[in-house]
C-alpha positions as CSV (number, residue, x, y, z in Angstrom):
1,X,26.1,-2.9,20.9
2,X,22.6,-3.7,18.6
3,X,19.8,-4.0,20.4
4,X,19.5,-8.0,19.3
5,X,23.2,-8.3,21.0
6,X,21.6,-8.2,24.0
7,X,18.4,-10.8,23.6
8,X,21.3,-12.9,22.4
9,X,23.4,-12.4,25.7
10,X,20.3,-12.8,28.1
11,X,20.3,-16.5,28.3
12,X,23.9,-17.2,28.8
13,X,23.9,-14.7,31.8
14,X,21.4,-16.5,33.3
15,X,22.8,-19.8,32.3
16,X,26.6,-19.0,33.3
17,X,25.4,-17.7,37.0
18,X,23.4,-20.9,37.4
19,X,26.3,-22.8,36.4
20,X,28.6,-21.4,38.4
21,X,26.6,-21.7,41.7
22,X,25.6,-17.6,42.1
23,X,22.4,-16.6,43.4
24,X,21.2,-12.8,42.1
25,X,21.9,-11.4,45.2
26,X,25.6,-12.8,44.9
27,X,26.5,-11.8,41.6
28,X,24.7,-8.1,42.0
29,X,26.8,-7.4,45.0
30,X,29.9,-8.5,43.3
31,X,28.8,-6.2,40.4
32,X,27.9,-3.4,42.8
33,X,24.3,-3.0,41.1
34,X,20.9,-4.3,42.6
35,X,19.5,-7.7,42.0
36,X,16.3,-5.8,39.8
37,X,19.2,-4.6,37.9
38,X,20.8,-7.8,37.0
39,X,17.4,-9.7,36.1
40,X,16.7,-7.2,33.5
41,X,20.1,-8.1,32.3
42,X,19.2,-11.8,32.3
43,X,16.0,-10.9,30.8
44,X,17.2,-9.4,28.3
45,X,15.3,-5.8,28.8
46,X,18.1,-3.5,29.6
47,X,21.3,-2.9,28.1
48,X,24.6,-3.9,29.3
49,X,27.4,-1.2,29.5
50,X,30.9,-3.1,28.4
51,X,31.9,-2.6,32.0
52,X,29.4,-4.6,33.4
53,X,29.7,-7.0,30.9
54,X,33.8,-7.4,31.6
55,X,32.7,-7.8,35.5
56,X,30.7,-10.3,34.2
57,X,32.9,-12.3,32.4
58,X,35.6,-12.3,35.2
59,X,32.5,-13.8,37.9
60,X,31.7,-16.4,35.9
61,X,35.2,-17.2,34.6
62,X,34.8,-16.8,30.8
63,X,36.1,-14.4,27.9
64,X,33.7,-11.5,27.6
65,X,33.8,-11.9,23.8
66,X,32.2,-15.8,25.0
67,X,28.8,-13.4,25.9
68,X,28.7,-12.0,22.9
69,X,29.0,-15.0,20.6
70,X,26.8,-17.7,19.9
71,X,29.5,-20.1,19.0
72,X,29.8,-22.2,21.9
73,X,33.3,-23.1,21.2
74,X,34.5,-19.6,21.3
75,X,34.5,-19.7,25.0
76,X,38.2,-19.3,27.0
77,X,37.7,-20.4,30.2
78,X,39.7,-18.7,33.1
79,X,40.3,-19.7,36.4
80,X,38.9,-17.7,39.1
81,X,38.2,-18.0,42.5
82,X,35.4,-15.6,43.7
83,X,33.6,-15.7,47.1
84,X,30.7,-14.5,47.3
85,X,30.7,-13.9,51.7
């Protein structure tokens, strides 16, 4: 992915886990990285290997291809049921 990919992604991430109710520490365990990890993610200041970014989708219950895109009505919603305990 280009390096502007990710400043693109940066915001939904953050957004998407805020929507969906997630702390840092949540998501991160579910992704099995550390929370540092995931805010540079967020932040936009690391790069996101396509795994990550397909765990990502599944948490927050949206097509990976949603990330990527800035068109907001390119997003398929899919039902998930995730708990974080």
């Amino acid at each position: 992915m280009k390096e502007e990919t990710y400043r693109k992604i940066d915001r939904r991430l953050w957004e998407l886990r805020k929507q969906r109710g997630f702390t840092r520490e949540q998501a991160a365990r579910y992704l099995g990285i550390s929370q540092k990890q995931l805010a540079r993610y967020e932040k936009g200041r690391e790069k996101i290997s396509t795994d990550i970014l397909e765990r990502l989708a599944r948490l927050y219950g949206c097509d990976y291809k949603y990330l990527l895109d800035d068109n907001e009505s390119s997003s398929e919603q899919i039902v998930l049921t995730y708990s974080p305990h």
